[in-house]
LUMVO-967665 format. One record per residue (C-alpha): residue number from 1; residue in three letters; x, y, z. Coordinates in steps of 0.5 Angstrom, whole numbers, always signed. Layout:
! residues N
<rec><pos>NUM</pos><code>ALA</code><xx>X</xx><yy>Y</yy><zz>Z</zz></rec>
...
This chain:
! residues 81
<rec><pos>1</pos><code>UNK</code><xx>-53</xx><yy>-37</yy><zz>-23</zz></rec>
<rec><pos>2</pos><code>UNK</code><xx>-50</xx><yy>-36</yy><zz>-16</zz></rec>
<rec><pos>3</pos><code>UNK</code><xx>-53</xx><yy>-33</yy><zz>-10</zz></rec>
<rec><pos>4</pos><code>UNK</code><xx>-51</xx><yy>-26</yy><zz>-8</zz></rec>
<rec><pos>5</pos><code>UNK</code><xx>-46</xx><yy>-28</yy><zz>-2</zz></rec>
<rec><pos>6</pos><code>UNK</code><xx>-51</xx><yy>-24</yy><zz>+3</zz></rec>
<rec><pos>7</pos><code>UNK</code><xx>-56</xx><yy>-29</yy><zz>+2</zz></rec>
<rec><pos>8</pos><code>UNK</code><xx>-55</xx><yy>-36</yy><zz>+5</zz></rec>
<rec><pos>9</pos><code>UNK</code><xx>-59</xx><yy>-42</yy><zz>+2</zz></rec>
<rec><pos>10</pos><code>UNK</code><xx>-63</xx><yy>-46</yy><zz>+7</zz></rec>
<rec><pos>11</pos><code>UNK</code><xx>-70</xx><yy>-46</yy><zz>+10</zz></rec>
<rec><pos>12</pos><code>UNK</code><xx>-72</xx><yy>-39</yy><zz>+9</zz></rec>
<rec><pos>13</pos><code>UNK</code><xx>-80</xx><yy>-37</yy><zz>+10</zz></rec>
<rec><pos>14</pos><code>UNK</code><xx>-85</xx><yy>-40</yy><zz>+4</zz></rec>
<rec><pos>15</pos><code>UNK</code><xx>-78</xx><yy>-42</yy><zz>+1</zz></rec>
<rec><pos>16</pos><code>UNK</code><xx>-75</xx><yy>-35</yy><zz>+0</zz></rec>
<rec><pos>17</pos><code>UNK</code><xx>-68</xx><yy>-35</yy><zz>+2</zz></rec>
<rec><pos>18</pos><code>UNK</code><xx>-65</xx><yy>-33</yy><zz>+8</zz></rec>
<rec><pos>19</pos><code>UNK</code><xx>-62</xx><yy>-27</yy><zz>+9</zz></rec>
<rec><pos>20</pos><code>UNK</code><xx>-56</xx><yy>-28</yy><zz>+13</zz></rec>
<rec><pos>21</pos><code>UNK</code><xx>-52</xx><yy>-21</yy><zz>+16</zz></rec>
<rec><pos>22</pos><code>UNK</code><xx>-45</xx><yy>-22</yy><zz>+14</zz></rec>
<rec><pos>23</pos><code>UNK</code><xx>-40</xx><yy>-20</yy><zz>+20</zz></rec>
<rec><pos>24</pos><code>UNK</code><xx>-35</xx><yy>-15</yy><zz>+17</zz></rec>
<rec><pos>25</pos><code>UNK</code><xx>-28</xx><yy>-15</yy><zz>+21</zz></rec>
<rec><pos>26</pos><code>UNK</code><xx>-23</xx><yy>-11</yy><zz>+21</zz></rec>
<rec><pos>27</pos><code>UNK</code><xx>-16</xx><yy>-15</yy><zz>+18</zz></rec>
<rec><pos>28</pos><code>UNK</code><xx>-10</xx><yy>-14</yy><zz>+20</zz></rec>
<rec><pos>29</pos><code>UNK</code><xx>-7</xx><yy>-11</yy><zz>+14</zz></rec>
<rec><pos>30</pos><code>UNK</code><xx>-6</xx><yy>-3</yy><zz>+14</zz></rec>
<rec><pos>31</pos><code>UNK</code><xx>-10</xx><yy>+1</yy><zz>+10</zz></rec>
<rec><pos>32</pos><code>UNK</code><xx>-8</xx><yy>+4</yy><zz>+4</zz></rec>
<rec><pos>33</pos><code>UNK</code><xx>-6</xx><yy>+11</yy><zz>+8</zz></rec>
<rec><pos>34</pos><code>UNK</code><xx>-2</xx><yy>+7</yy><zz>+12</zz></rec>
<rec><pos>35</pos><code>UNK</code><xx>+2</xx><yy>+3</yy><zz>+7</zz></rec>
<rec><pos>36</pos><code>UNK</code><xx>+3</xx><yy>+10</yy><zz>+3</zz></rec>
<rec><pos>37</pos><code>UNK</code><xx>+6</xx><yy>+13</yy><zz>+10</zz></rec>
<rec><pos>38</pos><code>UNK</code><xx>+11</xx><yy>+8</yy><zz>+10</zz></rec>
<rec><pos>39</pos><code>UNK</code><xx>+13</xx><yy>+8</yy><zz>+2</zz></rec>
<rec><pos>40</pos><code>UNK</code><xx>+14</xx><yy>+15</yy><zz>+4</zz></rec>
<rec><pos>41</pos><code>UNK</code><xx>+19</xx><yy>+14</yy><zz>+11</zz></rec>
<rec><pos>42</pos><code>UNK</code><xx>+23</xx><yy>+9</yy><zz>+6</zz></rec>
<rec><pos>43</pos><code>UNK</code><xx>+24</xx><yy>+13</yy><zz>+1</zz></rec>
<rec><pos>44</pos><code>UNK</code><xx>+25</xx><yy>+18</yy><zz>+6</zz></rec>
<rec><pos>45</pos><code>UNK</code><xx>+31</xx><yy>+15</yy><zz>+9</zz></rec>
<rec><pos>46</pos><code>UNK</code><xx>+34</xx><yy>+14</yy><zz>+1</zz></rec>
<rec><pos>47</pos><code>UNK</code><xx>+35</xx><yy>+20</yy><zz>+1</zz></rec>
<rec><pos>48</pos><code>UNK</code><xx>+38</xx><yy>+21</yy><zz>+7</zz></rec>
<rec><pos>49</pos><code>UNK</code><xx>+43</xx><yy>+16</yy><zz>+6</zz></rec>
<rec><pos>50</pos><code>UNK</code><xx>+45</xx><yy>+18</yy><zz>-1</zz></rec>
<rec><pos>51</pos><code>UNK</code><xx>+51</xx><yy>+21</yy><zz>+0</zz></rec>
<rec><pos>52</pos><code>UNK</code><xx>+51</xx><yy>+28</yy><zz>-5</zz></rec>
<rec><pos>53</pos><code>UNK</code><xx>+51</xx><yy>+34</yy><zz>-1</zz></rec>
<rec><pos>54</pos><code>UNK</code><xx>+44</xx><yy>+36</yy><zz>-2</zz></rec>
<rec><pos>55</pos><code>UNK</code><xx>+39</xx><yy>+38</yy><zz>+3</zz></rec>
<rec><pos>56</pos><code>UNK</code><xx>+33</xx><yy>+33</yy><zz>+3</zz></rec>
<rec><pos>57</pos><code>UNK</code><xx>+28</xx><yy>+37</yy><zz>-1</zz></rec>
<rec><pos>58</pos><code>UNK</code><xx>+33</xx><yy>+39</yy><zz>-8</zz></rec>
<rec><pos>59</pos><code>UNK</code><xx>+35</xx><yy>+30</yy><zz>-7</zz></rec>
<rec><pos>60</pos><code>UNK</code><xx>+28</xx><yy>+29</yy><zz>-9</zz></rec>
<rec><pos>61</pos><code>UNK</code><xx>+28</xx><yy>+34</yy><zz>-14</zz></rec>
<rec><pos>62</pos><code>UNK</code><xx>+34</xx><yy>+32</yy><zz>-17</zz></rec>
<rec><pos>63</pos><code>UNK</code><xx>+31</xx><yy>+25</yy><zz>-17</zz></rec>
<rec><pos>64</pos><code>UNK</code><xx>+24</xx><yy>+27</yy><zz>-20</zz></rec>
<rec><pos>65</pos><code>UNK</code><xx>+28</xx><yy>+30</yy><zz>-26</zz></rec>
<rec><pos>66</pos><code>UNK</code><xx>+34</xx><yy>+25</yy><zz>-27</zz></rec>
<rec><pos>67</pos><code>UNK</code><xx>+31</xx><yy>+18</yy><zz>-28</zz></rec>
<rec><pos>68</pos><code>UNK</code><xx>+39</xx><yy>+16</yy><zz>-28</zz></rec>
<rec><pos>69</pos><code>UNK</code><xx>+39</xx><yy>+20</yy><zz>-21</zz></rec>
<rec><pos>70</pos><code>UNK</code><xx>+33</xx><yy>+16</yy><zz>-19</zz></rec>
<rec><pos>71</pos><code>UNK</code><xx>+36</xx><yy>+10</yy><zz>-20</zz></rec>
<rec><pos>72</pos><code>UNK</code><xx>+43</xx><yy>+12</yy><zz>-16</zz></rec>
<rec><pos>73</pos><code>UNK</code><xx>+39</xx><yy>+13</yy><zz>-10</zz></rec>
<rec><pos>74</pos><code>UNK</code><xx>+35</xx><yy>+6</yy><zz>-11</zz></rec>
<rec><pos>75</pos><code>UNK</code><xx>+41</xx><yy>+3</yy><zz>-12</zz></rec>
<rec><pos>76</pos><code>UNK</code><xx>+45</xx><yy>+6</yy><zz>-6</zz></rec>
<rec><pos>77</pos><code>UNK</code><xx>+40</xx><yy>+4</yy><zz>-1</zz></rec>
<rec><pos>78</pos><code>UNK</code><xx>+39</xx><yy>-3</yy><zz>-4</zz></rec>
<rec><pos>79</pos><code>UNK</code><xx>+47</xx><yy>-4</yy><zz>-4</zz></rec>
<rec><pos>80</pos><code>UNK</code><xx>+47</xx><yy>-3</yy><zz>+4</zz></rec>
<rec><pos>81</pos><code>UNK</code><xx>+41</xx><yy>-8</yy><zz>+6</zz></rec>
């Protein structure tokens, strides 16, 4: 059986383990809100440099209706990078 990851084995009084306080950092990825924000700018700007003569909102719309729409704006912004 494997220790728990908080408990250290070593010298612990009366031979109990040694608890050990885990030291939590903050990594350098973003947090899920983050990365959903940046999804959204992205997909965002796909939209707007889809060249039909819509407004933004009947894009998103159109491409939640039509999977062939969908995959010509995905398409559209993929051909530019």
């Amino acid at each position: 059986m494997t220790p728990h990851p908080d408990i250290a084995t070593g010298a612990g009084v009366a031979g109990q383990p040694k608890r050990v306080a885990r030291r939590t950092t903050k990594s350098k990825s973003m947090s899920g809100s983050q990365n959903f924000a940046l999804i959204h700018r992205y997909a965002l700007s796909l939209l707007k440099r889809e060249p039909t003569k819509m407004s933004v909102a009947m894009k998103r719309r159109k491409a939640t209706w039509s999977d062939n729409y969908f995959l010509d704006v995905l398409s559209t912004g993929f051909s530019e990078i």
